[in-house]
Every structure is written in C-alpha cells, then in structure tokens.
C-alpha positions in Angstrom: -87.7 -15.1 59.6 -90.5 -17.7 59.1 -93.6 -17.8 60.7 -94.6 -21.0 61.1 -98.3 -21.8 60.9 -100.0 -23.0 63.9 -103.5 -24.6 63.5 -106.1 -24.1 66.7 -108.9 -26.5 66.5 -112.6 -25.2 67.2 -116.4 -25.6 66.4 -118.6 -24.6 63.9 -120.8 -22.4 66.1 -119.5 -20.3 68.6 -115.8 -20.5 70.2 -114.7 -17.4 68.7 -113.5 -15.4 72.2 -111.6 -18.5 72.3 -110.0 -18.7 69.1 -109.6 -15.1 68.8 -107.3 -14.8 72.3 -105.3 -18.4 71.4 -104.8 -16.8 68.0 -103.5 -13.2 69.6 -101.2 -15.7 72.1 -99.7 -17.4 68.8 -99.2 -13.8 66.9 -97.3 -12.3 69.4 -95.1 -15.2 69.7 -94.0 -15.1 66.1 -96.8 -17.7 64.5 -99.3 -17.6 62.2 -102.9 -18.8 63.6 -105.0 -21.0 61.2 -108.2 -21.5 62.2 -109.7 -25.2 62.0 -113.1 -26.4 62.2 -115.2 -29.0 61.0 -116.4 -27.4 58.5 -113.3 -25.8 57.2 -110.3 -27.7 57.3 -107.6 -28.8 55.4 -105.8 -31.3 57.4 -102.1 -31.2 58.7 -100.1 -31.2 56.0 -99.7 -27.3 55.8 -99.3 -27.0 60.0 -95.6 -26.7 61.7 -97.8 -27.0 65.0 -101.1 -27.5 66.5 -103.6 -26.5 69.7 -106.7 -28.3 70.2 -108.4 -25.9 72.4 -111.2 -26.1 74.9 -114.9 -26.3 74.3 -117.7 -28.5 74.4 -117.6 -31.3 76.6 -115.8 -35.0 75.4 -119.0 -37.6 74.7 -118.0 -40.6 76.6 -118.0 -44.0 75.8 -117.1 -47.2 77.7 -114.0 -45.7 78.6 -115.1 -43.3 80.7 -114.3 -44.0 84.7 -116.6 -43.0 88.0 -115.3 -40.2 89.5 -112.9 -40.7 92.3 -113.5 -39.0 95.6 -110.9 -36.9 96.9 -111.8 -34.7 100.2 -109.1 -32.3 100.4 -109.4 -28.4 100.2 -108.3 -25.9 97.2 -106.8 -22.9 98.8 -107.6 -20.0 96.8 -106.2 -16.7 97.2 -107.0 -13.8 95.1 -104.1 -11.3 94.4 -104.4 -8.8 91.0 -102.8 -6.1 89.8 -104.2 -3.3 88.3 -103.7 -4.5 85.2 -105.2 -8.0 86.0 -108.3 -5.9 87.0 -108.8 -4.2 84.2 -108.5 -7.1 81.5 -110.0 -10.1 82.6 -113.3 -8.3 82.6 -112.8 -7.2 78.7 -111.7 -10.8 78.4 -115.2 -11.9 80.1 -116.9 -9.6 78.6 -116.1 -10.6 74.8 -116.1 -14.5 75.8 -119.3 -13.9 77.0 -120.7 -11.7 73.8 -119.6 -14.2 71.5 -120.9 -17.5 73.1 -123.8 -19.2 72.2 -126.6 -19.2 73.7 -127.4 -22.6 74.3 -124.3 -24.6 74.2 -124.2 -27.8 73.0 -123.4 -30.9 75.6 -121.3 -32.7 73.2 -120.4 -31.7 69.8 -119.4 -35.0 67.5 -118.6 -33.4 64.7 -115.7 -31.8 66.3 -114.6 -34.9 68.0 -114.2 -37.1 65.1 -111.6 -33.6 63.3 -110.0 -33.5 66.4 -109.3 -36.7 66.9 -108.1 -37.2 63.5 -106.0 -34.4 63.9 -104.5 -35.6 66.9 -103.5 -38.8 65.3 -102.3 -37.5 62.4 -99.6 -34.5 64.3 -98.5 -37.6 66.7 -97.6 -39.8 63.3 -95.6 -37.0 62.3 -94.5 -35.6 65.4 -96.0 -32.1 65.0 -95.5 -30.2 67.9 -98.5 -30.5 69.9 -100.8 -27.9 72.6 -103.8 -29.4 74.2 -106.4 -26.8 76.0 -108.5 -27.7 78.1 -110.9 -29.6 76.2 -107.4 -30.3 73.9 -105.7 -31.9 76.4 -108.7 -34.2 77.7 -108.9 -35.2 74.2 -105.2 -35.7 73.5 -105.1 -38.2 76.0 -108.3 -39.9 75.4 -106.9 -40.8 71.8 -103.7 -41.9 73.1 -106.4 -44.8 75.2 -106.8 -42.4 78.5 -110.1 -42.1 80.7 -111.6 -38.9 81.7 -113.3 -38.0 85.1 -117.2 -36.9 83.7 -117.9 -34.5 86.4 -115.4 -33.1 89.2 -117.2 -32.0 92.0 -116.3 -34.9 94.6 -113.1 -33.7 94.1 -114.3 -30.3 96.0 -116.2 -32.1 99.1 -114.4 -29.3 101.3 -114.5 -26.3 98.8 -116.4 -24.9 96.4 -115.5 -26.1 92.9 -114.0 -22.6 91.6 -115.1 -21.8 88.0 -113.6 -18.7 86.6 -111.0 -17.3 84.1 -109.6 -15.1 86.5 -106.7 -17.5 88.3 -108.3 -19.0 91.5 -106.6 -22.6 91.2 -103.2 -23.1 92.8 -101.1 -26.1 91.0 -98.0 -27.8 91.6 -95.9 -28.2 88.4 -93.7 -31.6 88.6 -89.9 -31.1 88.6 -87.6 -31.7 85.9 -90.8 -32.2 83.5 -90.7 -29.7 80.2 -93.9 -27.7 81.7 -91.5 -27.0 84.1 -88.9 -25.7 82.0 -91.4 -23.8 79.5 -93.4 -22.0 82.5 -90.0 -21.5 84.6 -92.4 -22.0 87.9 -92.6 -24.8 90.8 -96.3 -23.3 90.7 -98.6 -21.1 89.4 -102.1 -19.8 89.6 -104.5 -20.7 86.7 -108.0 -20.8 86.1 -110.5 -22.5 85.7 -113.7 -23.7 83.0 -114.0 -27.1 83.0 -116.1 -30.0 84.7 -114.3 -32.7 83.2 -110.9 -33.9 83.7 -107.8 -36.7 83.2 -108.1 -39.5 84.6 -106.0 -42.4 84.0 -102.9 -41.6 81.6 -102.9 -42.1 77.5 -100.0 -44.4 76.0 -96.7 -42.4 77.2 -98.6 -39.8 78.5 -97.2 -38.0 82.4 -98.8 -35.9 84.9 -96.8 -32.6 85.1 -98.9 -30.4 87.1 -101.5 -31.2 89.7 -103.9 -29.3 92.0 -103.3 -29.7 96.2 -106.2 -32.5 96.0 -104.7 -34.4 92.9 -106.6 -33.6 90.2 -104.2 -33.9 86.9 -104.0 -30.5 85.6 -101.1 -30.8 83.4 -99.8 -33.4 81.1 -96.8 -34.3 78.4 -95.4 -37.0 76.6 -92.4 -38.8 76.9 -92.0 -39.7 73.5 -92.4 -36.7 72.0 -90.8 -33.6 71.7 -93.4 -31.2 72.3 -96.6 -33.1 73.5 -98.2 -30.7 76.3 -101.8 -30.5 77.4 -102.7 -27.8 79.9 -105.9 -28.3 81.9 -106.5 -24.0 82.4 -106.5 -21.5 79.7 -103.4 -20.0 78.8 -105.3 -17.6 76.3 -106.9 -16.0 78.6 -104.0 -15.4 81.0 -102.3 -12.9 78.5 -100.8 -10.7 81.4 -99.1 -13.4 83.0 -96.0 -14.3 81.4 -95.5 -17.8 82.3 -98.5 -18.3 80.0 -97.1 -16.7 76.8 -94.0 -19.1 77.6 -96.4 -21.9 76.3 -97.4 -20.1 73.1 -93.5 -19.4 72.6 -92.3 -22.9 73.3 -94.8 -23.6 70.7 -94.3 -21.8 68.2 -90.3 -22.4 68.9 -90.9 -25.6 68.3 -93.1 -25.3 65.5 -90.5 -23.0 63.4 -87.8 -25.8 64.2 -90.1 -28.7 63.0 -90.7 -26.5 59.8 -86.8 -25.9 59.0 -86.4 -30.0 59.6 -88.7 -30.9 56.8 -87.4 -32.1 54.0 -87.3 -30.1 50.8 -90.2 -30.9 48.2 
C-alpha cells in the first residue's frame, strides 16, 4: 500500500521536539513525514497532505483585533494514568532539550512559506492539518483575525499552560472533528497565547473551551480542512488524537489515488 507523503511545516532553528513527535504521529498512521522549512522546501507538488504546525507567534498586521473579555472559569481536572505519567515528562523533557534558547517573537521567514503553502494546498484541495500556530495561520490567510494575547479570557482562572491535558473543550455536533475524534469532548493541552478570533472565508468553529475561546476549526468547503488549537503530537497515548493523524493521512492516500496519471 502507498504511503502518502505528508509535509509538516517548521522553522529553521529550533522546532525539532515538535517535528519529531508530529512526524512519529504521521508514521504510525501509515504516512511518510516530509519535513519543510524555509530554508528547505520544495513546494506542494510532491505532498498528498499537509500540517502546519505550531511555533513562533503570527506577526500581526492591521488585522489583528483587541482582545475580547470573557470572565468565565476553566475547570481543570487532572486525571492520568500510569502511562500518562510516565510519558509526558520524556515528552517535556526532549521538547525542552531541543528548544532554543531564546525564541524568536515572530519569525517572517516562516510566515511568508506557510502562507504560501497554505494557499497553494487550498487551490488544490490538499488535505489540510493546522497546529496550533497552523491553524491561527490557516485562518488568518483565509482573511481571519487573531486574539494577540488571551489572558482576559482567564479573569477567574489561571491561564493553564502545559502539554499535559488541563483544557476541557466542547467539540460541536455533527461537525467532522466530531466524527474524526469520536468525542462530545475531550481534554487537550495547552502552549499558546494567541488565538482565533473572527472566522477565515468558509471557515467554522468546531470545538470551543467553557468560556468561548475557538479551539477548533474546519472548513465547509473543503474536504479535509481542520485546525486544532492543542497539540495532538504530543498527546500520543490518547487515541482520539492519533484519530487526527489517521483521518489525515486517510485522506491524504485517497487524494493521491485521485490524481491524474502523468
């Protein structure tokens, strides 16, 4: 059986914990990872499917919104298995080993692949994962607006930052997060200080936190357009997660066999 090639987007310096742990998501789905950076890229054409995955923060531009204030508390309740226990600290351990040590704010360079790249999969309807970062990004080139910090969302609670699950969201009914993830809900976790704001061309909310923050996202025009606002990567024990990396690179293998001979 094929295995279709999946790009994941990334920087030039650093991201490897990252890359390495979407990569190992992809692989035991049945894909092959291809790694893509500014400085090393090839462009689409030799992708079945593609993750833009999380990382330095979006610059913003005139698009970007205030931040809306929304006071209303983030339950968080900490359950693990053994299991859980003892892998997310190798998982923090290596993300931590191989970041940089002074991150940068913005990175420009890998805004202008990734946004290129993003055009390029929607023109030819590539299956499409957002991370993070990747989805922020997905829908800021389909004409979205980001939140630039979200800490008045957590007036009542402490903004939880972690990649151990501490975030409880809702995912929307009927919507194809839904059927990937087979959950009403699920725990996820959580790296980021920015966030969706209003919705890209097409673009729906499919998974929210209790104080409506937009923590999941799809496209209704698309067959597989999904942009997740945790990390699936690092969730590797939880199953729901791998779903996303299978629906993926499902999708992918079916987009490859659809092509039309050369």
């Amino acid at each position: 059986m094929t295995r279709p090639v999946i790009g994941i987007s990334g920087p030039d310096r650093g991201g490897f914990a990252a890359w390495f742990f979407a990569a190992l998501g992809v692989r035991l789905q049945g894909g092959r990872p291809k790694r893509l950076r500014p400085s090393h890229h090839s462009g689409i054409d030799h992708l079945n499917g593609l993750i833009i995955g999380g990382g330095a923060d979006i610059e913003p531009d005139e698009k970007s919104d205030e931040v809306k204030k929304i006071s209303q508390a983030v339950q968080q309740n900490r359950r693990f298995s053994w299991g859980r226990w003892l892998l997310y600290p190798v998982i923090f351990l290596v993300r931590r080993l191989f970041s940089i040590k002074k991150p940068q704010r913005y990175d420009t360079d890998r805004d202008r692949l990734e946004t290129a790249l993003v055009k390029d999969a929607l023109a030819q309807g590539l299956p499409l994962l957002g991370i993070c970062r990747g989805a922020q990004l997905i829908n800021y080139v389909l004409e979205g607006t980001l939140h630039e910090d979200i800490h008045e969302f957590y007036e009542e609670s402490p903004l939880p930052r972690s990649i151990f699950p501490v975030k409880n969201v809702k995912i929307e009914p009927g919507s194809l997060l839904e059927s990937i993830l087979g959950l009403s809900s699920c725990r996820v976790n959580a790296l980021h200080h920015q966030s969706i704001d209003k919705l890209g061309t097409n673009m729906e909310v499919s998974g929210r936190e209790d104080n409506g923050l937009i923590q999941a996202i799809e496209s209704s025009q698309h067959r597989f357009l999904v942009g997740v606002q945790w990390h699936p990567e690092y969730l590797p024990l939880e199953s729901s997660q791998r779903r996303l990396f299978r629906a993926l690179v499902e999708c992918a293998r079916d987009h490859d066999n659809k092509k039309p001979a050369p």
